[in-house]
C-alpha positions, -999 to +999 in steps of 0.1 A: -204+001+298-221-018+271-208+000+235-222-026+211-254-047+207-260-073+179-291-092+173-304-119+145-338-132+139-349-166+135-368-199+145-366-207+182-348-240+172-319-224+153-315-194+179-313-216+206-285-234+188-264-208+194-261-208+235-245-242+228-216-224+205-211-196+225-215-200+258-190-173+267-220-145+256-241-127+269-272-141+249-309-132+250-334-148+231-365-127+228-402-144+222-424-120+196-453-110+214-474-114+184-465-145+174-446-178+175-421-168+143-397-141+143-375-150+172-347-122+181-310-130+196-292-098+212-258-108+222-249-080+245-219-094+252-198-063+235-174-088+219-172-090+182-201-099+163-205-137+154-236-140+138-243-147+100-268-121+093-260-097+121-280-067+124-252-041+145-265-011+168-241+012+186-254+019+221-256+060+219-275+067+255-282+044+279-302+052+311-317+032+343-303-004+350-283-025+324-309-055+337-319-077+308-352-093+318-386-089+315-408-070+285-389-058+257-402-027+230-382-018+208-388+014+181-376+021+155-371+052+136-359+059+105-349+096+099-340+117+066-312+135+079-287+141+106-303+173+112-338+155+118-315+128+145-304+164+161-340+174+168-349+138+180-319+134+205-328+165+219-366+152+225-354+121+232-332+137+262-364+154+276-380+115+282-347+106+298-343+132+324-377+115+340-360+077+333-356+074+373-392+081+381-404+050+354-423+026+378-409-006+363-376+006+340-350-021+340-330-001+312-339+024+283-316+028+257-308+049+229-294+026+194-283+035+159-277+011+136-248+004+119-256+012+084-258+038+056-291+051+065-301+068+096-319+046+118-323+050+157-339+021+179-351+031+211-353+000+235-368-001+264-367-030+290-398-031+315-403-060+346-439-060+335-459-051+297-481-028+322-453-005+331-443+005+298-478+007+283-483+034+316-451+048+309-464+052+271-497+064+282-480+091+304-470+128+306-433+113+303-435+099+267-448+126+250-417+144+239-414+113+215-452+111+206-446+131+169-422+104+163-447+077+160-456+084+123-443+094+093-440+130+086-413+153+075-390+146+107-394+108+104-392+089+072-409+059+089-416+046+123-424+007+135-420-011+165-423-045+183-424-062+219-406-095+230-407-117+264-371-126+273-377-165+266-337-179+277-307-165+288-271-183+291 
């Protein structure tokens, strides 16, 4: 069971570097949807972190497969206390009890970043953009649907969607 994910963002040249240095890992380098900047490296290898700048998450929940292809979202929540988290898990439980009956899930999972403050990514992993903009669109997601703006649960709320661009 993966217990660790670490990602970095850069330039397509300098990510892609790094398949050469380790090719031992588990890499993923994710494509920005929006643009051609802002590259993302996961290493979901669970081995200990290499990168210069990492950006650490501990895996909290994971449900569906553990399949690393396809349309990547990733949310991210930022929350003003543990209490606040409590309440979120609790919703974020509710959308995960329906995970097997997501046309399309290759694997949801549940992150907290390593850090001081209290941040939660939710990442979702989709074999097509149109599954997860139905799953969004559905019944399902709305336990999470309060979560998607600022308010006095969530101190801020942002998100972003990648193409899985090369894999080692």
């Amino acid at each position: 069971m993966l217990k660790k994910i670490q990602a970095t963002f850069g330039s397509q040249d300098i990510l892609t570097s790094y398949f050469d240095r380790e090719p031992q890992r588990n890499l993923l380098l994710l494509r920005p949807a929006e643009s051609t900047n802002d590259f993302q490296l996961l290493d979901v290898s669970g081995q200990k972190n290499f990168f210069n700048s990492p950006i650490s998450y501990s895996v909290r929940q994971h449900l569906g497969k553990q399949e690393f292809s396809g349309f990547f979202n990733f949310m991210y929540f930022t929350f003003p206390s543990e209490d606040a988290v409590k309440v979120f898990q609790s919703q974020f439980d509710r959308v995960g009890n329906q995970a097997a009956g997501f046309i399309g899930l290759n694997g949801l999972f549940l992150l907290r970043l390593d850090a001081p403050q209290i941040q939660f990514v939710v990442l979702s992993i989709w074999q097509r953009e149109a599954d997860y903009f139905n799953w969004r669109n559905s019944q399902d997601f709305s336990p999470l649907l309060p979560y998607l703006q600022a308010g006095p649960n969530i101190q801020q709320f942002h998100q972003t969607t990648y193409t899985l661009e090369q894999t080692n």
